[in-house]
N, C-alpha and C positions, 0 to 999 in steps of 0.2 A: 201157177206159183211164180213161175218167171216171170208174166205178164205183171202180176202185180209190184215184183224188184224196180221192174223197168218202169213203173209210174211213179213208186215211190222216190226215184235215183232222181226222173226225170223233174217231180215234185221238189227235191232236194235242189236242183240246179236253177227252178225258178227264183225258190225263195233265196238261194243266196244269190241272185241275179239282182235282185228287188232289195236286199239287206246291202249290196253295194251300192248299188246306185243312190239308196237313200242317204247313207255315210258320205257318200263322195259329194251328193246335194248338199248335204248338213256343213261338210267341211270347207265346198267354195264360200259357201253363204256364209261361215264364220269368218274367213279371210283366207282361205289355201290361194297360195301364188299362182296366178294364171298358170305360169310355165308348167309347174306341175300336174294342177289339173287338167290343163290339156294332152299330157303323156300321158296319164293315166286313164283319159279317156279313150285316146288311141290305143291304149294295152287293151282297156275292156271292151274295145271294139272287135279287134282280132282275136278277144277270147269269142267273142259272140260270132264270131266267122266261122269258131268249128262244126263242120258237117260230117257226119258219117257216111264212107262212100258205099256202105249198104247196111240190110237190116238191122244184121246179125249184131254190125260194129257202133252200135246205137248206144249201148251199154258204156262202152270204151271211151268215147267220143263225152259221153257226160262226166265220168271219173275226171278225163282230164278237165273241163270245165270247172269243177268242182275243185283242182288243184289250183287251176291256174288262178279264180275268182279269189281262191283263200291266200293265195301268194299276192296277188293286187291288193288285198284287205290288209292285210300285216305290211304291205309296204305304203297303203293309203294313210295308215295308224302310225308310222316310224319317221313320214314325211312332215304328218299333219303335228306331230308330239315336237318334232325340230322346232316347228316355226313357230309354236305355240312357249315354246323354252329360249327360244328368240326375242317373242313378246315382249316376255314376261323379265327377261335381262332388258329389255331395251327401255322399259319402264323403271326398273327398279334403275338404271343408269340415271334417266331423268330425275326421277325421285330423288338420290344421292346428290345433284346439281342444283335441286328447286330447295333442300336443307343447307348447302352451303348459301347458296343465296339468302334464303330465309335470315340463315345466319351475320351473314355480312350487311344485309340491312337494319337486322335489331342491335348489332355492334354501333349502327351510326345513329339508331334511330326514326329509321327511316321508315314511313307509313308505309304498312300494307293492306291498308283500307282500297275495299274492292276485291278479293285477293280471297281463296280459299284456305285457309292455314287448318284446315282437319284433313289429315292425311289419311285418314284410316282406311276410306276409300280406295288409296292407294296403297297403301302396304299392304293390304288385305283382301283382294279383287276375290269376287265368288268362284268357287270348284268347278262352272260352267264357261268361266271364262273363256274367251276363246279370240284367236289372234285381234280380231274386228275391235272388239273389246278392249283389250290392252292397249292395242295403238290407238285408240280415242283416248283412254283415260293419257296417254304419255303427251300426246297432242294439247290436253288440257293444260297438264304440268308443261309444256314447254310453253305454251303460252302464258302461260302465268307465269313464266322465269323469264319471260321476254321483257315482260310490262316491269319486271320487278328490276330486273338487270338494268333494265335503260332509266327505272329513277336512282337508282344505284347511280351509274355512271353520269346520270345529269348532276346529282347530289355532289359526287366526289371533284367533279368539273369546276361546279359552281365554285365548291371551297375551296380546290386550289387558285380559284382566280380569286378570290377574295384574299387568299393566305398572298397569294404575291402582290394585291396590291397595297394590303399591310405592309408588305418589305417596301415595297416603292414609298411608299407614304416614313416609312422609317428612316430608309435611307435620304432621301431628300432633307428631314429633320434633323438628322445628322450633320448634311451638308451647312444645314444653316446655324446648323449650333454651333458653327466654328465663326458665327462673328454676333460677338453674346447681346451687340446690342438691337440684333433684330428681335419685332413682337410675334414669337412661335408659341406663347403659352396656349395660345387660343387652338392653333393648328394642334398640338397636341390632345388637349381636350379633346377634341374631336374624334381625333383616334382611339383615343380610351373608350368615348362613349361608343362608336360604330362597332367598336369588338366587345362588349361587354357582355353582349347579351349571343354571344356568338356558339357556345355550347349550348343551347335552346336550341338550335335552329334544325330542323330534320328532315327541310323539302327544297330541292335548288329553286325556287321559285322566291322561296323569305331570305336569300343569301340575297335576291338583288337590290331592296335598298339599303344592305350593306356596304354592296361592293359602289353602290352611285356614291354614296357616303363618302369613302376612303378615296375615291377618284377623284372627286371634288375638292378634298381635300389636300390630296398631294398637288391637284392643279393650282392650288392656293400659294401653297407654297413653292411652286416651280414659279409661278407668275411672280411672286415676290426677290427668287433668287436672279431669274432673267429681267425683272428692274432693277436689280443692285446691280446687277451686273451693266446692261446699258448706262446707267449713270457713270459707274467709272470709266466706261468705253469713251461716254462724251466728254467728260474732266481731260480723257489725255489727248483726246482730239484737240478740245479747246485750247489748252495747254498749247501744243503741237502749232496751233492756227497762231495763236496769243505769239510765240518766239521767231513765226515767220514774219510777222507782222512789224516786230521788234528788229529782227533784222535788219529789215529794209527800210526803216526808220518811216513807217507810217504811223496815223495818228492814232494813237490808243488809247489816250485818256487814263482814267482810273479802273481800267476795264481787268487791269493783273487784280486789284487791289478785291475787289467784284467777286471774281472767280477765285480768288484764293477764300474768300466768305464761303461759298456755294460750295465749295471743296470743305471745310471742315463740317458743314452744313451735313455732308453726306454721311461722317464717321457717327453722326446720332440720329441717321432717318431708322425709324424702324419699321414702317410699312410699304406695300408697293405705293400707295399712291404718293408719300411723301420723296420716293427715290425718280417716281415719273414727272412731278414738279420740279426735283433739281434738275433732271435731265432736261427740261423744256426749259428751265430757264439758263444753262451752259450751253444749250442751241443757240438760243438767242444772242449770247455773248459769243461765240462762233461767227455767229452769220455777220453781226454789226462789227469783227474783226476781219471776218474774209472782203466787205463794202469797203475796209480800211486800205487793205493790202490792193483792190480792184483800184480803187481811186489814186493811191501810189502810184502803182504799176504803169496805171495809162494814162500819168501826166506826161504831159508833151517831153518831149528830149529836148531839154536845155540847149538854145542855142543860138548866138549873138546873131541875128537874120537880119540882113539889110531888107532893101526894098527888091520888090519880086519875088519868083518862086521859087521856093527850097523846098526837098525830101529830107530830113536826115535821118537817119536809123541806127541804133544802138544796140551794137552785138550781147553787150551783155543784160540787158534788160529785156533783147527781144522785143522793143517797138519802131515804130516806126511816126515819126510827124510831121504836115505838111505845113511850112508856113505862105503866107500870103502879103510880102509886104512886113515881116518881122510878127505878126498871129499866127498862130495855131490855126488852121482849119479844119484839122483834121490829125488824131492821134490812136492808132489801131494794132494792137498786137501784133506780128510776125512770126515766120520761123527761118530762121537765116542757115548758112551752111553749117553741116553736121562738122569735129572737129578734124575729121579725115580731110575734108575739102572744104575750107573755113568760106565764107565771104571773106574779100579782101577790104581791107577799110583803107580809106582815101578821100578822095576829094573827086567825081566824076559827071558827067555831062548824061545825057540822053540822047543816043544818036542813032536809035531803031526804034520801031514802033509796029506791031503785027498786031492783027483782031480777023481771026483768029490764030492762032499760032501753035504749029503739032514739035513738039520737043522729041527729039531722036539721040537719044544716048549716042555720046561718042566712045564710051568705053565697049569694048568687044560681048559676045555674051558668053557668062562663063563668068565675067569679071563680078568682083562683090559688088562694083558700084553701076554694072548696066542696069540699066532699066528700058521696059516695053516704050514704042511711041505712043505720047500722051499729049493730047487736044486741051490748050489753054482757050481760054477767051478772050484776053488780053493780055499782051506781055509786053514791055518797053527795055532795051538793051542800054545800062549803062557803062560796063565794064569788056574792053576787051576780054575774045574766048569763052563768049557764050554766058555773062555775067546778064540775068535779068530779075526785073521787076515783075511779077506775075500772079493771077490767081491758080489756086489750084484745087480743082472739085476733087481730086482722092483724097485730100488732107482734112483732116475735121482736130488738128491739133496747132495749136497756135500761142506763143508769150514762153514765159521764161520755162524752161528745159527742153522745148520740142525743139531747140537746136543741138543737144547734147545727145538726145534718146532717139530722135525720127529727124534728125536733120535733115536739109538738101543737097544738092550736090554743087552749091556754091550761091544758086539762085536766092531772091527774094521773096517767100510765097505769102501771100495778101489774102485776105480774105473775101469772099467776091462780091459783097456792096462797097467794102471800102476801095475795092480796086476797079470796080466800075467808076467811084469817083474819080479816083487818079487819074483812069483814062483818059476820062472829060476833062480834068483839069491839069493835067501836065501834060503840055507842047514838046517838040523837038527840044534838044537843048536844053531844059529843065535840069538846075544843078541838083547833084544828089551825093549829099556827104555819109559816110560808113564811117562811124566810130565804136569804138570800145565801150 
C-alpha cells in the first residue's frame, strides 16, 4: 500500500514537473520578459535539486516538490497576467493616439488612404491573446500613427507657409496701395485667384503651386516697390549732381528743365518697367552732369603766364596747372594741406629735387599729426620747412574736399603719372604760385 502512495505522489510530481514546464514554454513563446523567465527557471531548477537523503525521506522530499512547483505556477500565472495587462494598456494607449490622430486628420481633411481605419482588431484582440500579440497589433497602430502624424504635420507646415506668404503678399499690397497710382489690380488678382481654391486642398503636396503662386507674386510686387523706390533714389541724386554743377557754374544746358520732366514723369509710372526707364534715363542726366562738373573742375587755373614754366595751384578748387610758355600742359587734381596745416599760398621757386624721397614726420609720436616714415618717388621742395611737391602711393583721394577730410600736412600730393610728368618737366628754379 505504501509502495503504491509513493508511485502515485512520485507520478504527481512528474506530471506537474511536465504541466510547468509546458506553461513556462507557452508563456516565453507568448512574450514573458527574459528577466523573468530566466528566474523562474533558476527557481525550477533548485526545485528539481531536491534529493532525499534517504529512503524513508523520499515521500517528504516529493510533498515539498509538489509545493514548491504549485508556488512557481501561481507566481508564473501572477507574472505572466502583469505583463499580459501591460499589453494590453499599452495597446489600448496607442489606440486612444491613433483616434486622436484619426481625428485631427479628418478635421483637416487629410487622406488616410493606405492606412487601416477598422479598428475592431484593435479594440477587440482575441481571449488567447498574449503579450507577443499585443505588442504587434500596438506596433502596427504606431505605425500607422507615424505615417499619419507626419502627413499631419507636412499638411499643417505647408499651410502655414502658404497662410504667411498670404500675409507677405498682403502686406506688400498694402505698402503699394499707399501710392494709388501704381498698377496693383493685377497683383491682387492673383491673390484672390491662389487662395480661392484653398479649402480644397487636403495633402501638403497641392499647397505648393499655391504657395509658388503667392511668392511670385509678392516678388512682383516687391520688384515694382524697389523700382519706385530707385527711381526716387536717382531724381535726388540727380538733383543733388544737377546743384553741384550749378554751383560751380559749369555747363548745364537744359538739363534742370530735363529732369524736372522725368520727375513728374514718375508721380504717373505705374509699373516697374516704366519706374526702371525713368531711372535709366535720370542716370544719364547724372552722368552727362557729373562730365559737366569733371570738365569745370580740371580747367586750367587761370593765370596771366609769361613765357617759361609755371606750376600754379589753387587751394580752393584743388587743382593744380602747368603752363609752358603761357599753355596749359598739364591740369590734374590735388590734395593740398588739411585746414590744421594749410599750404601756404604765395609766390615760390623750386629749390630741391629728391627721387626717391622717404618723408619722416617732424611731429613727435603721440602727436595727432605724426605720421610713420613714407617712401615718395618724386618729390620737389618749393617752400621753406619741409613745403613739397610729391606723389603719394597711400592716397587714392584727390580734387575738391580731400583737403578738408584727408588733407596733408602742408605738402602738395600729385597723382603719380601726373607727377612723373612734372618730374621730367620742371628744372631747378621752376616758379610755383599757391593761390586761393
Amino acid at each position: 500500500m505504501r509502495g503504491l502512495r509513493r508511485f502515485v505522489l512520485a507520478n504527481s510530481v512528474r506530471q506537474a514537473e511536465g504541466a510547468f514546464s509546458q506553461s513556462l514554454s507557452a508563456a516565453v513563446g507568448g512574450g514573458l520578459q527574459q528577466v523573468e523567465a530566466d528566474s523562474l527557471t533558476w527557481e525550477y531548477s533548485q526545485v528539481q535539486a531536491i534529493k532525499p537523503s534517504a529512503w524513508w525521506q523520499v515521500p517528504v522530499a516529493d510533498h515539498a516538490k509538489l509545493d514548491a512547483i504549485g508556488k512557481l505556477q501561481k507566481e508564473l500565472d501572477t507574472v505572466y497576467q502583469l505583463q499580459l495587462t501591460d499589453s494590453r494598456d499599452a495597446l489600448q494607449r496607442q489606440l486612444h493616439r491613433w483616434n486622436l490622430i484619426i481625428a485631427e486628420a479628418s478635421s483637416d481633411g487629410i487622406s488616410a488612404e493606405g492606412l487601416e481605419l477598422n479598428t475592431a482588431r484593435f479594440t477587440a484582440p482575441a481571449e488567447s491573446a498574449t503579450p507577443n500579440s499585443l505588442n504587434a497589433l500596438a506596433t502596427v497602430l504606431s505605425e500607422q500613427s507615424a505615417i499619419l502624424d507626419s502627413r499631419v504635420a507636412a499638411y499643417r507646415t505647408a499651410r502655414d507657409q502658404v497662410d504667411a506668404a498670404a500675409q507677405n503678399a498682403r502686406t506688400l499690397l498694402a505698402s503699394a496701395g499707399q501710392y494709388p497710382q501704381l498698377g496693383i489690380a493685377g497683383f491682387k488678382d492673383q491673390v484672390t485667384a491662389a487662395l480661392a481654391g484653398l479649402d480644397s486642398v487636403h495633402s501638403a503636396e497641392a499647397f505648393a503651386p499655391i504657395l509658388a503662386r503667392l511668392q511670385q507674386t509678392a516678388a512682383g510686387v516687391q520688384a515694382l516697390l524697389t523700382a519706385r523706390t530707385g527711381a526716387y533714389n536717382q531724381l535726388a541724386d540727380t538733383r543733388s549732381t544737377l546743384a553741384t554743377a550749378q554751383k560751380i557754374g559749369a555747363i548745364v544746358g537744359n538739363r534742370a528743365s530735363i529732369i524736372n520732366t522725368l520727375a513728374a514723369q514718375l508721380g504717373t509710372a505705374v509699373d516697374q518697367g516704366g519706374f526702371q526707364s525713368l531711372t535709366s534715363q535720370l542716370y544719364q542726366q547724372k552722368q552727362a552732369l557729373a562730365s559737366a562738373i569733371f570738365t569745370k573742375q580740371m580747367a586750367p587755373v587761370s593765370y596771366n603766364a609769361g613765357v617759361g614754366k609755371l606750376i600754379v595751384i589753387s587751394l580752393s578748387r584743388q587743382v593744380l596747372t602747368a603752363y609752358q610758355d603761357g599753355s596749359a600742359v598739364l591740369t590734374t587734381f590735388v590734395a593740398t594741406g588739411r585746414p590744421q596745416l594749410p599750404t601756404p599760398p604765395g609766390v615760390y621757386h623750386i629749390f630741391a629735387r629728391y627721387s626717391p624721397y622717404k618723408m619722416i614726420s617732424p611731429w613727435p609720436y603721440g602727436s595727432p599729426y605724426w605720421y610713420p616714415d613714407s617712401w615718395t618717388n618724386w618729390a620737389m621742395e618749393f617752400a621753406g620747412g619741409g613745403y613739397f611737391i610729391h606723389d603719394a602711393p597711400w592716397r587714392s583721394w584727390y580734387g575738391p574736399g580731400s583737403n578738408i577730410y584727408n588733407g596733408t600736412h602742408g605738402c602738395v600730393n600729385v597723382p603719380y603719372s601726373q607727377m612723373s610728368f612734372l618730374w621730367k618737366w620742371a628744372p631747378m628754379g621752376t616758379t610755383v604760385v599757391v593761390q586761393y
